[in-house]
N, C-alpha and C positions, 0 to 999 in steps of 0.2 A: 672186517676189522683186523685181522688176521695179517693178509696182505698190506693193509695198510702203516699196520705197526712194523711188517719188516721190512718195505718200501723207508719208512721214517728211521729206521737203526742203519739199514744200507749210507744210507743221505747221511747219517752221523759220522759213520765212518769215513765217508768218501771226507768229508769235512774237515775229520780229526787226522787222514793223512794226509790231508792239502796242507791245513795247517802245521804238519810237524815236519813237513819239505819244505814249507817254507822257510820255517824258523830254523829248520838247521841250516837251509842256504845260509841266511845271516847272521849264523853265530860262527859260520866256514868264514865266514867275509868281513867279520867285523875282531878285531886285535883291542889287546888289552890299552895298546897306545890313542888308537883311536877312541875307545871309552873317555876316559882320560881327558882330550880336547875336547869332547862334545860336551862334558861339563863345565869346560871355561869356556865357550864360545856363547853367542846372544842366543836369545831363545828363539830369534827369527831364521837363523840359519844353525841349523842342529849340525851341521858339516858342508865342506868346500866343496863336498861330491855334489851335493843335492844343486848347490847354486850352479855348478858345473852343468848338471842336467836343464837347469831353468835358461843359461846361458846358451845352450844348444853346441856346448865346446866338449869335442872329445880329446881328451888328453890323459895320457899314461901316468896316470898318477899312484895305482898300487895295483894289486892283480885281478881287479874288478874292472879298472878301465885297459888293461892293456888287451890288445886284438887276440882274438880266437887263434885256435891251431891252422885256421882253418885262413886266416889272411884276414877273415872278418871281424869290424869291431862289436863289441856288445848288443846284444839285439834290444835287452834295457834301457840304451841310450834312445833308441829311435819309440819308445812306447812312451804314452803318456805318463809322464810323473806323479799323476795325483789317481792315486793309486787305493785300494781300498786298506785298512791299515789295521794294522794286526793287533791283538788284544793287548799287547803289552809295547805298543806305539804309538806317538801321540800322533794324530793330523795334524799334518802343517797346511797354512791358511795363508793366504797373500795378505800382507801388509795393507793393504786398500781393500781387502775383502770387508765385506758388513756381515752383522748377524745374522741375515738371511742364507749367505750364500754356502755356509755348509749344509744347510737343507735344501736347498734348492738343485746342488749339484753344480757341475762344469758346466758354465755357459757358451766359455769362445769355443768359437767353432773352428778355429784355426789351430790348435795349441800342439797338435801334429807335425808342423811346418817345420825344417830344420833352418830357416830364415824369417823373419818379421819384413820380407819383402817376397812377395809371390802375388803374380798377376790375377790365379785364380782366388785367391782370397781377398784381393782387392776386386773381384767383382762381385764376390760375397757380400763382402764392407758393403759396397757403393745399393746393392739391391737389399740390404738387413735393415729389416725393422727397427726402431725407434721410437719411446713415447710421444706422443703430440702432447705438448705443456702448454697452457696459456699463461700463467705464472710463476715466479720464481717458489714459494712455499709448496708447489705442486713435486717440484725436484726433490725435496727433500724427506720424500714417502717412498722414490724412486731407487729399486735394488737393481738396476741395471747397469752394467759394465759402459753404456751410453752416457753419463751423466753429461760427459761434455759438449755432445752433440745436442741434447736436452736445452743447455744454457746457450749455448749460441745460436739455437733455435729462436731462443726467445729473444734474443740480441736483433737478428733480422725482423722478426716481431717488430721491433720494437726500431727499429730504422721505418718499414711500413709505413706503421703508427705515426710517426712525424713526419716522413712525405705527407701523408694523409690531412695532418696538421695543419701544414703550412700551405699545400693546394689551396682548400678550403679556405684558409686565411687567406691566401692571394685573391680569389674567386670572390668574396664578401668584399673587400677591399676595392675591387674593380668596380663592383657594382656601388659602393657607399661614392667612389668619386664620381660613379655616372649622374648619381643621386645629389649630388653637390651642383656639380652643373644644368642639369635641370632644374634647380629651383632656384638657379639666378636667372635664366633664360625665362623663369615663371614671372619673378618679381619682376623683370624687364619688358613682360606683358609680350615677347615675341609665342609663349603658346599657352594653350588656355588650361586649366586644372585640368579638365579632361583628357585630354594629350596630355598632359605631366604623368597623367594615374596611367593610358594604356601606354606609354614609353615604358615607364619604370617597370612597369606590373610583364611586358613581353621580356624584357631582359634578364627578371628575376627568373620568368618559366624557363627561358634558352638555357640558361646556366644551371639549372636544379635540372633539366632536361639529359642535359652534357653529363651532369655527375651521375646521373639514375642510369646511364648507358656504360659510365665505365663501372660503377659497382655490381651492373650485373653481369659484364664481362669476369669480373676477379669476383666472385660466386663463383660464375661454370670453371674459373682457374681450380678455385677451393674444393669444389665436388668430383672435381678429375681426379685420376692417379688412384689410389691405394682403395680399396671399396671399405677396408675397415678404418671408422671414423677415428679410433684411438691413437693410433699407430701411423708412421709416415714410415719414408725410406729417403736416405741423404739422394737418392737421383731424381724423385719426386721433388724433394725440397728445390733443386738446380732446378728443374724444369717449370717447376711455379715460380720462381725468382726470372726467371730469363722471360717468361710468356706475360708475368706482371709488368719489368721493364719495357717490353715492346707496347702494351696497351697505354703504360702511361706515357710512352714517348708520342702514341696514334693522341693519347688525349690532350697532350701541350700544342700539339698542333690544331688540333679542331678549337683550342680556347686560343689559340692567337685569332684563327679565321673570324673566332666567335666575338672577339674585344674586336679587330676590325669592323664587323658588319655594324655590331653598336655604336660603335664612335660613329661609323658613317650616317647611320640612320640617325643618329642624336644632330648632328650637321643639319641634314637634310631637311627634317623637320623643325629646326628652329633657323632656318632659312638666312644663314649668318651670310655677312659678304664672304669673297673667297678669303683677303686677308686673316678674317677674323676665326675664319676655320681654320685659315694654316697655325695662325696663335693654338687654339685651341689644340688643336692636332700636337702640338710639340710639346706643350704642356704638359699635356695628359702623357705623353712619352715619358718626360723627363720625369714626371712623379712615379709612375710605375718605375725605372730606373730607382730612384731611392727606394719603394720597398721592394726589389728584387735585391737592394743592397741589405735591409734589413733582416730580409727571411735569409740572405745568406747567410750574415752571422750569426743567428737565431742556430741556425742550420748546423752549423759546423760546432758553436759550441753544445749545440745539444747533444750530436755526434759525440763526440770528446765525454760526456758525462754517460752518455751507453754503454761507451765502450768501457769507463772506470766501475761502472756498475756493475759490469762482465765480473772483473776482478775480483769486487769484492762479493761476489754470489761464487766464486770457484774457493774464493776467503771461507768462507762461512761451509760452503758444501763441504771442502778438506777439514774443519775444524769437528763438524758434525761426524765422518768419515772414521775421523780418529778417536771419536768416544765410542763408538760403534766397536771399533777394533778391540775394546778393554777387554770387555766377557771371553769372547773364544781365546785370547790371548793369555788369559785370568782361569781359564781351563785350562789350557796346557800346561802354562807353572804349575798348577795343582797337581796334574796329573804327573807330570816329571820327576816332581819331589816323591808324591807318593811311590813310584815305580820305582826309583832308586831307593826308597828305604823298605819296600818288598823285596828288591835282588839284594840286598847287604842283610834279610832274614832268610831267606833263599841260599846265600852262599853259607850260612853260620850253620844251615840245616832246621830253620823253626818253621821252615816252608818247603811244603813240595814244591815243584816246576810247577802243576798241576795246577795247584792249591793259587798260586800267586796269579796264573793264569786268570784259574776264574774270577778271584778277587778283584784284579784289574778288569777283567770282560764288566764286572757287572758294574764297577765305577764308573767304568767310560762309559755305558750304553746311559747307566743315571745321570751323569755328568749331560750327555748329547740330549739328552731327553729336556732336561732342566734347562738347556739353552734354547733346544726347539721351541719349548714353551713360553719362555723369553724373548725369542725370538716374534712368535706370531703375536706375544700380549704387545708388543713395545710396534710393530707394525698397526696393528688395529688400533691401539691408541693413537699413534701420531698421525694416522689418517684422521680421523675423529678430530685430533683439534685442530690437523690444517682445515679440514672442513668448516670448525665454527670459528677460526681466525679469515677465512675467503667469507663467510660470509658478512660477518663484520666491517671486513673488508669492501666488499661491493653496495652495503648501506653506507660507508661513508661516501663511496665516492658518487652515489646517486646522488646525495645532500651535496655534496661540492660541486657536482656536474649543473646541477640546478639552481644553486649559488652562483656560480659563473655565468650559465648562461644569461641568467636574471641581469647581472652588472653590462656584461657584453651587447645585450638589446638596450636598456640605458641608454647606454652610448652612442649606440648605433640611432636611435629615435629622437638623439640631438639635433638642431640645424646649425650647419657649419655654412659659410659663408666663401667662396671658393677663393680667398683671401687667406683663409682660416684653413687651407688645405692640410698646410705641415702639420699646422697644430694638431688635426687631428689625423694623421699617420701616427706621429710622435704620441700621441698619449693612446689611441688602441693598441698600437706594438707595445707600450708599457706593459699596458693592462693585458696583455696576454701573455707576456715573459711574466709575467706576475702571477697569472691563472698557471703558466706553465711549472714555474718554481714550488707555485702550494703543493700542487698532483706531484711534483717528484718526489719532495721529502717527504710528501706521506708516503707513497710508496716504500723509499727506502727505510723509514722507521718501520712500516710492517712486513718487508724482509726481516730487519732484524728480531723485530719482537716474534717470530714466525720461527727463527732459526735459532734464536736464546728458548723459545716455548719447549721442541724440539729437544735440545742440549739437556736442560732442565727435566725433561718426560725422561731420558736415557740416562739420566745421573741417579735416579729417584729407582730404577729398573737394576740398573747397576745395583746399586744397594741392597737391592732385595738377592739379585742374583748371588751376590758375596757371601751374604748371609745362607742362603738354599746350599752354595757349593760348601762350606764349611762346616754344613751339617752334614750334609752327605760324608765328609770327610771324618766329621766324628765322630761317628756312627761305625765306620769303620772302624775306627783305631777303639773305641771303647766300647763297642758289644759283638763285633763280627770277628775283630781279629782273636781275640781272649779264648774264641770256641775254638777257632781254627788249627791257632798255632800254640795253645796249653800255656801260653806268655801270661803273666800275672799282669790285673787290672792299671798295676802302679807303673807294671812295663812300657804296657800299651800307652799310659798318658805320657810318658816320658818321650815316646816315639812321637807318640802325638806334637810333644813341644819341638821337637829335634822338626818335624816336618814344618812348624810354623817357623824356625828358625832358618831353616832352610830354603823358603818362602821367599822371605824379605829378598834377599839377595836378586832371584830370579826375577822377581817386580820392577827391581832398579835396574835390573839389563832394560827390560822392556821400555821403562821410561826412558832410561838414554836412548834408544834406538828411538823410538817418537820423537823427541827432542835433535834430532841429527836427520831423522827424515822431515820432521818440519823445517828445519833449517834448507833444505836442499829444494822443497815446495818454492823456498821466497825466493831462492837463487834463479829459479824457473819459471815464476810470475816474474822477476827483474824479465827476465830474458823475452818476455812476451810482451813485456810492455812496449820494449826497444820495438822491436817488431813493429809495431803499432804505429809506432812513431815511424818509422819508414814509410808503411804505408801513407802516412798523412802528407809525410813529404811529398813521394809518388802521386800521391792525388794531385798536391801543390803543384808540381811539376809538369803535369798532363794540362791542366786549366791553365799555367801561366803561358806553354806552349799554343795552346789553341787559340787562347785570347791573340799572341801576337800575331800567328799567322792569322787566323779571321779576320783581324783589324788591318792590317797588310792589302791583302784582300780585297776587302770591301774599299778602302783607298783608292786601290788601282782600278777597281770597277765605275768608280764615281770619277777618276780623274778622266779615265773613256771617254764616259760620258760626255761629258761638258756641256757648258751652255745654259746649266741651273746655274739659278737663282745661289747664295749663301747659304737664306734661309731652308732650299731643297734640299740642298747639300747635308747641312746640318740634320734637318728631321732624315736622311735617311741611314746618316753615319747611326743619331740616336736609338734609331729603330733596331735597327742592327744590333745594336748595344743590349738593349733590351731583353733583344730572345736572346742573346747568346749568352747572356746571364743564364737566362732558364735555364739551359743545354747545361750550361755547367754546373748549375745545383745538382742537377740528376745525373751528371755523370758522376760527382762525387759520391754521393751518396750510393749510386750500383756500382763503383769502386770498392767502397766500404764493403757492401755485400756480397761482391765474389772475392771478398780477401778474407773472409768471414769462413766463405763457403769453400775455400782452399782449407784454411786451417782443419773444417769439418770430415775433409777428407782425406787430410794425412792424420789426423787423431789419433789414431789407432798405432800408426805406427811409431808415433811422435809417444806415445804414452808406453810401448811397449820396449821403447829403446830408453826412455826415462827409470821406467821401474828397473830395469838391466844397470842402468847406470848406479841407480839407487844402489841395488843390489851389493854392485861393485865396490865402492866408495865405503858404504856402510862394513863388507869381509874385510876390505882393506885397515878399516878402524877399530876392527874387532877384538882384532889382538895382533900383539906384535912378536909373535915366537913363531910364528911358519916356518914351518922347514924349507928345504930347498923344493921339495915338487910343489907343496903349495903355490909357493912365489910364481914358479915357471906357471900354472896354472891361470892365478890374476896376471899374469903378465900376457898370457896368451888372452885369455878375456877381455884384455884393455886392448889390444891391439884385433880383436872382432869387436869392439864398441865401437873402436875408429873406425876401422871401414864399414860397419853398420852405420855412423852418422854420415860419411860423405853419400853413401846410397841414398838417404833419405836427404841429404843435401840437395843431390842430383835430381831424385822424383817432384820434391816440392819446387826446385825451380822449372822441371817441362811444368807442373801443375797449375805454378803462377802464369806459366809462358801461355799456356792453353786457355786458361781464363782472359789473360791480357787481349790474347786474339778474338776473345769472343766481346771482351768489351772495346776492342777499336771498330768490330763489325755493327757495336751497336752505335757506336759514336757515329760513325759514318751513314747512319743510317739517320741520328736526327741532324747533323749537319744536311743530310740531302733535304729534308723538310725545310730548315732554316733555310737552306739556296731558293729551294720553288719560293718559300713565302716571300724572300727578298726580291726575286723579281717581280711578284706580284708588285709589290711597294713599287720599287722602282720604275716598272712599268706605268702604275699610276700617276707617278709624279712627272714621269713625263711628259703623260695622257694633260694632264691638268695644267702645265708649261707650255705646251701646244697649240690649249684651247685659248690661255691667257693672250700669249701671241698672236694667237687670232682675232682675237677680240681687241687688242688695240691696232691691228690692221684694216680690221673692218671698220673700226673707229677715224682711221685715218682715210678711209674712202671718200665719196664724195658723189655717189651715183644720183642723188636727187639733182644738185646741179649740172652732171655731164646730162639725166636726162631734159631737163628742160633746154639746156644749151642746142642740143638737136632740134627739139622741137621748133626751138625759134630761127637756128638758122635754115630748114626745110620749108617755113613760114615767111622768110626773111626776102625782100626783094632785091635787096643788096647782095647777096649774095646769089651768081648763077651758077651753073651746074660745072662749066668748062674750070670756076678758079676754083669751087670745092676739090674738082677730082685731081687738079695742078698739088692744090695741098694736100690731100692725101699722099698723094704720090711721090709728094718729097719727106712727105714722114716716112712711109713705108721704105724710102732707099735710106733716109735716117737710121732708121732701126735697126735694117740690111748691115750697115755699116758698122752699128754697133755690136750686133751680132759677133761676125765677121771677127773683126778685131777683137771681143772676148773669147772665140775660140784659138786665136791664135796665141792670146798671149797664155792659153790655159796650158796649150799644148808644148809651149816655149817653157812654161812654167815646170810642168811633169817631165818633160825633159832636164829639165834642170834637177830637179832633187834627184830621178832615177840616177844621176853623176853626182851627184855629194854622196848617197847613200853606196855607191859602188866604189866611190873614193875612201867613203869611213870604212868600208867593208876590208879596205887593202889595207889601209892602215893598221887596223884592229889588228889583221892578221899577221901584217909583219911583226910587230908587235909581240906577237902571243909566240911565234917564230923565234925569236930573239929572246925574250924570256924562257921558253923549252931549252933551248940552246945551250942558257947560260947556267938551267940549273943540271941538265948532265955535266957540262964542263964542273959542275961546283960538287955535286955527288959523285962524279967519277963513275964507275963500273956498277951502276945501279939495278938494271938488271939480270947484273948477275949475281951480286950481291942479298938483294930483296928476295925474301917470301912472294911466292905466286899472290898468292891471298895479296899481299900487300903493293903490288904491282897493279892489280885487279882493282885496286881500292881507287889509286893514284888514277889509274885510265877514266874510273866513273866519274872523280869529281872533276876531272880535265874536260870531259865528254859536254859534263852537265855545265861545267864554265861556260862552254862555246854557247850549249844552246842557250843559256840566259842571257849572253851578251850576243847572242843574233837575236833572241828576239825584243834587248831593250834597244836594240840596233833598228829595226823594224818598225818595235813604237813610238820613235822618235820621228821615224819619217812618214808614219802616218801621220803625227800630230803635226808636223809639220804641215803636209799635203792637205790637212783639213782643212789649217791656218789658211793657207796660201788660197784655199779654193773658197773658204766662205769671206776673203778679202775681194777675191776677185768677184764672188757674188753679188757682195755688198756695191761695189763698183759699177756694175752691170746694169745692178735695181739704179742706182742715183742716177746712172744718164738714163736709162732707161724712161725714168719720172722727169729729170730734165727735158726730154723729148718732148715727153708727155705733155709735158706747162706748156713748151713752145707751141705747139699743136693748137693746143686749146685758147692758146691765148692767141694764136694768127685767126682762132675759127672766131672766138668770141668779137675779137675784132672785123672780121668780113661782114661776121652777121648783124653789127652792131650790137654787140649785147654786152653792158655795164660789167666788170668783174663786181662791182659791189655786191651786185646779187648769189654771190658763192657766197660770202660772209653772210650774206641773212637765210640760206638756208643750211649752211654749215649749224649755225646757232638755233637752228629752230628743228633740225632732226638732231635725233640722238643715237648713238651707235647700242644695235640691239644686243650685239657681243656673237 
């Protein structure tokens, strides 16, 4: 015991000379002038030094900041500011701090940096944990320095959630029109109920098959990454965003392959002629066409309502933020006044040093106590009724979810008539913007009544806390002070009023300052919204690009081609049309996502240059008597704000630049799926124009009459062997002949265009000669004049002219040589078949055999195809 009690009076002392080195340091350091301004300044900023410290700005502004003897500046400057704080000091608390966070202690883990730009705290950022929120009432229990990354967590959420939507609606949809055609094909008795039930009932399992394979792909997404279930990290969050885009890019392609095979099998088995499948075929195109039309607008304005939803959840979190900030801020006025009218009995002699010391140690430690306990009763509350507002929450939307789904089967177990198609697109798309409209505004009514419950539990807390601190306060002034300092009772209350009087004032700093940083929040949401709007442009601008060159494209591939049908033509531009719709719903939407996921990852810095500005803006309106270093001080601060904002200018555009590259790798990546799937298509429709032209060729044959023609003249006594083999023999030099003279004129022909084509070749060139020519004669001294860069630029697109104009130079004369050669072909066949007649008609004649009998068995076979 012994030991131990002078182990504990050691510890006292060490204590009592920490503390009186300290305090003398800041009574060396602090001037009567300076007293003085810190009582007309806001309560946010007790002095220009302190904001100097937060701003990371070292400048000579009295003998505290100017450089050591030694060339060094202050080594205060480089230690953390938030500092533990002496018995007769108030702690100061950031402006966005909440009630928690003086119990909690310092979070960032940066706040050492002498810049809000370092690579190794951006890899801090990018690997720090994070709440995992499934809703927005969940953020608002949340004391973490993340709130933002919180909310636009739930933003990408919530982009998911409506892909998710509208698949699924696309997926139902395909199948309700396959279900439409099937039961005219029933009522038209080409296939029986039982083939109706195992058509529909195979397509229904493919497609429920298809979704069961990618939801348990994005499961094994969901169970990767971070082993604790509560907590994410923003490089987890990128890496399940990019590995979900790649699955549902793999799954628009397996449900194209998957609509293909159906359509085809729906053909197959209802055994239509080919016309009536090409009908059907184009049909069914052109419908999925209009709802790829509808889920787009569906799409983009739901989009548009997420992102405003962002808003007003950052609305409501700042509003909640700044009730939070009343208490500790509602401390320290207390405590200020109080400690000014302790040093003004201090100076008069009705107080030790001592005496006021402990006075103030033991208010502040009740003061912090009273908040702690504030602090954790107003935490446990508001968890508690976000608890029974979620679950409130999750019964209505069971009833809704089951409500809807009730109406949506309804509909779906109607029979539409495939006549009847639009109508029923047009009234499901209703009735699910319908279903979708109810689910959102109930949501955001239980946002708000979620974040007014919230406001309302902290106003009620508040209350009580005012009343706790004003006891503490009187307590002092009328039974603590009276022993201490031998002041009569009537003194004390008088002191007492002087400190309530002295109160008001300090409260009305604090309200203006909330009311000047609220103002400065909406200037900041303006600025994000703009933002926003860019992005929607940039999305705009990506899709209206691809649509042109795709359609481009696909043109020049079909005009290749040639030799379809309108109708081919047609269904494979549609087709086309089609997926490239898909491609562009999903790129808009992982557009939105990595512009999301950008903002997520300059947050930090975007929010740490904000409050600096705040900072700024706010001293600068403080008061208007700064001296001359003052000024020089925001002056040098506003000029590191500036070059703080071009830094983060410059970061956020590689950041955007970086994401943009990872979404053209992924664009590229479903456009190569659209290419393979388009030549499947194309291939087939070729496949299928082929077989067409085969089938009226074999139709135009005639082998049941060349073979009896044989048999009768082999039979035929009229005919002997010497004038058979005369007539072969003059058909076969016939033919010789035709031959013959098709090769020459082909060869005469190919000779021909290789000199047109080496003729436009000359021309083009002089041409392009002549124009070179004319435009240094018109620019003069251009290379020497011009940026390399720009010199560079002129050679590429000069480079890239030639090649396009050599090779529309090239496709012209293929088109041509096709022309030329399937004319000459066409040529070839006609005498060729002229031969032919002559032939058979000198034979049918030798042999005696009627031509009539071609027509009667022309008319009595039928071409098998």
């Amino acid at each position: 015991q012994k030991d131990d009690a002078q182990r504990l009076l050691e510890g006292f002392n060490s204590d009592e000379k920490g503390h009186s080195l300290t305090r003398s340091r800041a009574e060396s350091y602090t001037s009567k002038e300076e007293m003085v301004s810190e009582e007309d300044e806001s309560p946010l900023n007790s002095n220009v030094t302190a904001f100097a410290l937060k701003a990371k700005v070292i400048y000579p502004i009295n003998q505290k900041f100017r450089p050591l003897a030694d060339g060094s500046s202050n080594p205060s400057l480089h230690e953390n500011p938030k500092q533990a704080a002496l018995p007769n000091q108030v702690m100061e608390t950031s402006p966005s701090g909440s009630l928690g966070s003086l119990s909690q202690g310092d979070k960032e883990d940066c706040s050492s940096s002498t810049t809000i730009h370092s690579s190794a705290s951006d890899d801090r950022f990018q690997a720090r944990t994070f709440l995992k929120v499934t809703c927005f009432p969940e953020v608002l229990t949340c004391e973490s320095f993340d709130v933002k990354l919180c909310l636009c967590s739930l933003l990408l959420k919530d982009l998911m959630l409506l892909d998710t939507e509208l698949r699924r609606e696309k997926h139902a949809i395909f199948v309700q029109v396959l279900k439409i055609y099937l039961t005219d094909f029933y009522h038209k008795k080409k296939i029986t109920d039982d083939l109706f039930k195992k058509i529909l009932l195979t397509q229904e399992n493919d497609f429920e098959e298809l979704q069961k394979q990618l939801d348990s792909r994005l499961q094994n997404i969901e169970m990767s990454g971070a082993h604790n279930s509560e907590y994410q990290t923003l490089e987890d969050l990128e890496r399940k965003e990019r590995e979900y885009s790649e699955h549902i890019i793999d799954n628009m392609e397996a449900f194209w392959k998957q609509a293909d095979k159906a359509q085809q099998f729906l053909l197959d088995q209802s055994k239509c002629s080919s016309a009536k499948a090409s009908k059907i075929t184009v049909e069914l195109t052109e419908r999925m066409i209009a709802v790829e039309g509808l889920l787009s607008e569906s799409q983009d304005l739901r989009a548009m309502d997420i992102q405003e939803r962002l808003f007003n959840w950052e609305f409501m979190v700042k509003a909640v933020d700044s009730l939070k900030s009343y208490i500790p801020e509602e401390c320290k006025c207390r405590l200020n006044t109080v400690s000014n009218i302790l040093d003004h009995l201090t100076v008069k002699n009705n107080l030790s040093v001592r005496q006021k010391e402990e006075l103030l140690t033991d208010l502040h430690k009740a003061f912090w106590d009273q908040l702690a306990h504030f602090s954790n009763e107003y935490a446990q509350q508001s968890k508690d009724l976000i608890l029974k507002h979620l679950e409130c929450r999750a019964k209505k939307r069971e009833e809704l979810k089951h409500r809807q789904k009730a109406e949506q089967g309804s509909l779906l177990n109607k029979t539409f008539q495939t006549e009847e198609l639009h109508d029923f697109l047009k009234a499901y798309q209703e009735l699910l913007e319908k279903h979708r409209q109810i689910q959102w505004n109930l949501e955001e009514e239980e946002d708000w009544e979620s974040a007014e419950a919230v406001a309302d539990l902290y106003k009620e807390l508040h209350s009580k806390a005012s009343h706790t601190l004003e006891e503490l306060v009187k307590e002092l002034f009328l039974q603590t002070l009276p022993h201490v300092s031998g002041l009569s009772v009537r003194e004390c209350e008088l002191l007492k009023e002087e400190w309530q009087e002295n109160l008001v004032p300090e409260l009305q700093k604090w309200d203006t300052y909330c009311q000047r940083r609220w103002k400065l929040f909406q200037e900041q949401l303006l600025q994000e919204k703009e933002l926003w709007l860019k992005e929607y442009a940039l999305s705009a601008v990506i899709q209206k690009h691809l649509s042109e060159t795709q359609e481009k494209m696909i043109q020049g591939v079909v005009s290749r081609v040639g030799g379809l049908s309108d109708e081919s033509v047609n269904y494979i531009l549609q087709k086309h049309k089609l997926l490239l719709c898909s491609v562009l719903r999903r790129i808009t939407l992982r557009s939105l996502g990595m512009a999301t996921l950008a903002r997520m990852r300059m947050s930090r810095k975007k929010g740490l240059l904000q409050e600096l500005r705040e900072q700024h803006v706010l001293q600068k309106s403080s008061s208007h008597c700064h001296d001359e270093d003052q000024w020089q001080l925001l002056k040098a601060v506003e000029s590191h704000i500036l070059e703080e904002e071009e830094k983060l200018e410059e970061e956020t555009q590689q950041t955007h630049l970086e994401f943009h590259q990872q979404l053209v790798n992924e664009i590229q990546e479903a456009l190569h799926f659209l290419q393979q799937h388009m030549e499947q298509v194309i291939g087939q429709t070729l496949l299928r124009h082929a077989r067409q032209e085969a089938a009226e060729k074999n139709s135009d044959d005639e082998p049941d009459f060349k073979e009896r023609l044989v048999e009768t003249a082999v039979e035929s006594v009229y005919g002997t062997h010497n004038n058979i083999n005369r007539l072969v023999q003059n058909y076969y030099q016939q033919l010789g002949k035709i031959t013959e003279s098709h090769e020459a004129k082909k060869l005469q022909q190919l000779k021909s265009l290789q000199a047109e084509r080496s003729e436009r070749s000359r021309l083009k060139k002089k041409q392009e000669n002549e124009q070179a020519l004319k435009e240094q004669l018109n620019k003069g001294l251009l290379d020497i004049s011009s940026a390399v860069h720009q010199r560079m630029v002129l050679q590429q697109k000069k480079i890239w002219a030639q090649f396009e104009l050599q090779q529309q130079i090239r496709l012209e004369s293929l088109k041509q040589k096709i022309l030329g050669l399937h004319r000459l072909q066409t040529e070839l066949e006609n005498q060729l078949q002229e031969a032919e007649q002559d032939f058979v008609t000198e034979l049918a004649a030798l042999a005696r055999v009627p031509l009539a009998m071609k027509k009667q068995l022309s008319k009595r076979s039928k071409p098998t195809g």
